[in-house]
N, C-alpha and C positions, 0 to 999 in steps of 0.2 A: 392551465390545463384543467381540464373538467374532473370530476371523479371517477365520471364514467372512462372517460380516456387513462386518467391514471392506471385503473383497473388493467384495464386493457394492457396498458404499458408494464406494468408489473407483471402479469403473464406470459406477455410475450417473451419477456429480460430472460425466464427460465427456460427457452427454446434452447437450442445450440448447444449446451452446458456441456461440459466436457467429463463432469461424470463427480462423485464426489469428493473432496478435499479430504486427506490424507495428511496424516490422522487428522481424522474427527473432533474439532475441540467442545468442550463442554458446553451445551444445550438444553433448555427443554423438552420433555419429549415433545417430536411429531417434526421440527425444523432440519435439515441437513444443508450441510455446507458445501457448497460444489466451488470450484475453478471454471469462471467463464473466460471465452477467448475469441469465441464467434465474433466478430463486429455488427451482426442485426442484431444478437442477445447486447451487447456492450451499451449498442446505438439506445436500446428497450430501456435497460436500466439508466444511461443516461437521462433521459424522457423521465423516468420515476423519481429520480433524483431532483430533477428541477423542479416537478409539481410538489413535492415534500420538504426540500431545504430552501430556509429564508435567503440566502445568502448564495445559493448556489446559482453561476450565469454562466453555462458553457456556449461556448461556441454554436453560433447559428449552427452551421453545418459539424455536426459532429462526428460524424462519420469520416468528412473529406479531411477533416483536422487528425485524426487518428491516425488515417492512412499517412500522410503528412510527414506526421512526426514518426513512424513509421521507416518512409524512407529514409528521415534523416539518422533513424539511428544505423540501421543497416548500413549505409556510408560511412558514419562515424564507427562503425568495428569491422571495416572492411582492413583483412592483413590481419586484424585480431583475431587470434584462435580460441579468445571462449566467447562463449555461445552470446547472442544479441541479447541485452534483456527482455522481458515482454513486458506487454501494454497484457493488464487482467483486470479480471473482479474476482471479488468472493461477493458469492451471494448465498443468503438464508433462502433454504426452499423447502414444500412441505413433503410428505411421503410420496407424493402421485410425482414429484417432481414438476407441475405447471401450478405453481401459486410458490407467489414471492414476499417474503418476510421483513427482509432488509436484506441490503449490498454493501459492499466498500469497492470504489475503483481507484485502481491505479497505475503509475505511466514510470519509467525512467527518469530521473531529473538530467533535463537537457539545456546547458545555456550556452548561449550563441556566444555569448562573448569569452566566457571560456573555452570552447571549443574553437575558437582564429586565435588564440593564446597559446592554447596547449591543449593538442589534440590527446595526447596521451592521458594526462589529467581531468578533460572532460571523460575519457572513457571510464575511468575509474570513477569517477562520481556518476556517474550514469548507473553505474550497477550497483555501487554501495546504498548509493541516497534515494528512495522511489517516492514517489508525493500521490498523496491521495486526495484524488480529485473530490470524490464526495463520497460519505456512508450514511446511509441512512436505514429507521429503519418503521414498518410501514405503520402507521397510529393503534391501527388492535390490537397491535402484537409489543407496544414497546412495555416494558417493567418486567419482563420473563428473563433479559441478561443476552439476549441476542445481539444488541448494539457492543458489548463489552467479547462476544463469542467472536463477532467479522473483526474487530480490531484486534484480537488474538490471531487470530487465523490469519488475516492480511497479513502479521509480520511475520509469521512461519512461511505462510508461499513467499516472501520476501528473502528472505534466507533461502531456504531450498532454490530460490533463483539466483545465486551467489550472491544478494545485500544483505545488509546491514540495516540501516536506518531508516524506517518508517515513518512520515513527516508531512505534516500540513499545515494548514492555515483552520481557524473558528473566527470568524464575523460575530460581533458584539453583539449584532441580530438574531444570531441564533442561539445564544447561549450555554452552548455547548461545554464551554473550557472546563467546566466541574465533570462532566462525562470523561471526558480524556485523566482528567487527574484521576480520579477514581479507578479507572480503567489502569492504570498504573504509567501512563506515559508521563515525561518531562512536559512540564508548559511550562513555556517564556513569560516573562513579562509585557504585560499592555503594549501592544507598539512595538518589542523589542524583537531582534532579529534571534534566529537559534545563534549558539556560543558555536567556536569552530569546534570540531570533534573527531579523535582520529578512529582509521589511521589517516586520512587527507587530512585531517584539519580545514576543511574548505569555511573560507568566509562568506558569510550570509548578511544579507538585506530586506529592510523591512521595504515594502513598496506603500509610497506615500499615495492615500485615498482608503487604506485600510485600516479597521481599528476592531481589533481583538489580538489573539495570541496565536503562536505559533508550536506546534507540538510534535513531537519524537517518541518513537519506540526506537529503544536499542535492541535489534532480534537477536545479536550475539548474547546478549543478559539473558534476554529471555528464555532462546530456545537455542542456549551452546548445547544441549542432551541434543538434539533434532541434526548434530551436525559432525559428521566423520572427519578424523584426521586421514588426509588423501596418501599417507604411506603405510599405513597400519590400522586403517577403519576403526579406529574405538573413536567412539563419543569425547566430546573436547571439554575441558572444565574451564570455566568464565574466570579469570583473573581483572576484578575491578579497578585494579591500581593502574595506575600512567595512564589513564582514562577508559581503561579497558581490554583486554586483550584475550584469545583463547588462547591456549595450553592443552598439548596430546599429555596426559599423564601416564602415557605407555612411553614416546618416544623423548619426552622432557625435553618439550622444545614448543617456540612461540608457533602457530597456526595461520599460515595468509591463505586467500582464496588461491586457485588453479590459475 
């Protein structure tokens, strides 16, 4: 893609935006954080992403691949009574709202083969575990703390959509894996799959053809303050032990989603 076209594409990403992301996390002045959910915004910043990440190859039609998976999750929480997760972005935008800074998107984690296994089980990893297809963020704007702001912010709208763990893949190509550590996420080792982590414990796999790391944000560590106990609304305190767990320290008692 051209740079002319990028431009474009990065403009366009900030059409549809659903307004700004709540709370606001720490910025430069003039950038804001919105929640995008449009798919011609989604489709835009897709497009910005490929012209800007080494390693990043989505799907020819990315559009019809969203809708897609889309349906499939809708099926797979169908009879389920909490809410579907969604397919978003966080995107850095400027004051006027049309010019784009940097994005993070991201999906449900959905797999087939868990899902003909055990339907119940893929649901719950679908809303705990979200994968983040790409963040990037655009070349005159990087060294201000915006790439470190979207991957804050990803894991708070990741929580506020009832997950937990925030998680991708860095291609050797792009050199990333020191951003993520800094940023405070867990990174895996070269090649290595994430470790299971509850409460699923779900076992992971490295997909052979790929060579760099793998990375997680825990959002219960991060932002247990950002999260009500559902019988008495106080804020929940992070309990590190047994690999992690919240705690109502009104009602003294362990915290599962709805």
């Amino acid at each position: 893609m051209s740079g002319k076209k990028a431009k474009q594409a990065r403009r366009a990403a900030v059409q549809g935006s659903s307004g700004p992301a709540e709370p606001e996390r720490s910025l430069p002045p003039g950038p804001q954080l919105r929640i995008i959910t449009e798919p011609q915004a989604l489709w835009s910043i897709d497009a910005a992403a490929a012209a800007l990440i080494t390693d990043y190859t989505p799907p020819m039609d990315m559009a019809r691949y969203r809708e897609e998976r889309r349906r499939d999750l809708d099926d797979l929480f169908v009879g389920d009574p909490r809410p579907t997760p969604r397919q978003f972005a966080v995107a850095a935008v400027n004051d006027a709202g049309d010019g784009l800074y940097g994005a993070a998107t991201l999906e449900p984690f959905l797999g087939d083969e868990l899902i003909a296994q055990d339907r119940q089980a893929a649901r719950n990893v679908a809303i705990l575990h979200r994968i983040i297809g790409s963040l990037f963020v655009v070349p005159d704007a990087r060294g201000n703390g915006i790439g470190g702001a979207l991957l804050d912010a990803a894991s708070l709208a990741v929580v506020q959509d009832q997950g937990r763990y925030t998680e991708g893949f860095v291609d050797d190509r792009d050199g990333s894996a020191g951003f993520y550590r800094r940023a405070g996420a867990y990174v895996g080792g070269h090649n290595e799959p994430l470790p299971p982590r509850p409460p699923i414990y779900l076992k992971t796999k490295h997909y052979p053809g790929k060579d760099g790391h793998w990375f997680s944000v825990d959002g219960w560590a991060r932002h247990h303050d950002m999260v009500l106990c559902s019988r008495c609304e106080r804020a929940l305190d992070f309990h590190p032990e047994d690999g992690g767990m919240l705690h109502c320290p009104r009602c003294q008692g362990p915290w599962a989603p709805r």
